[in-house]
C-alpha positions, 0 to 999 in steps of 0.5 A: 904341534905334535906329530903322529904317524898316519898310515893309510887302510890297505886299497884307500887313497889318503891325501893330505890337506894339500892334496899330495896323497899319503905315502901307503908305507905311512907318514909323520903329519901334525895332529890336527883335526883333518887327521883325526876324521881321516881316523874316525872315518875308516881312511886311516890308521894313527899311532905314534912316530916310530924311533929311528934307529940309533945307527940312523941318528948317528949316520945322519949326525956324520952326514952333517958334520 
């Protein structure tokens, strides 16, 4: 499934499906219909998942190795 970026509108309080709340810095969640009404309903804020830095990816590729 696609992933999508999912911020929470400053003083609102989104959970995730399970419960767990939604960071306020935000988080990548699957896109599915949940996601989609927290938008249409005014709770969140959707967009694409950010790029990590190519130095993260190469940090994180060393971590492993």
């Amino acid at each position: 499934m696609e992933k999508i970026f999912a911020t929470p509108k400053p003083g609102v309080l989104v959970r995730h499906e399970n419960g767990k709340p939604l960071d306020p810095a935000g988080e990548a969640v699957e896109r599915t219909s949940y996601w989609l009404r927290r938008e249409r309903d005014g709770d969140a804020t959707l967009g694409p998942v950010p790029e990590q830095p190519a130095a993260a990816t190469e940090t994180a590729v060393k971590a492993k190795s």
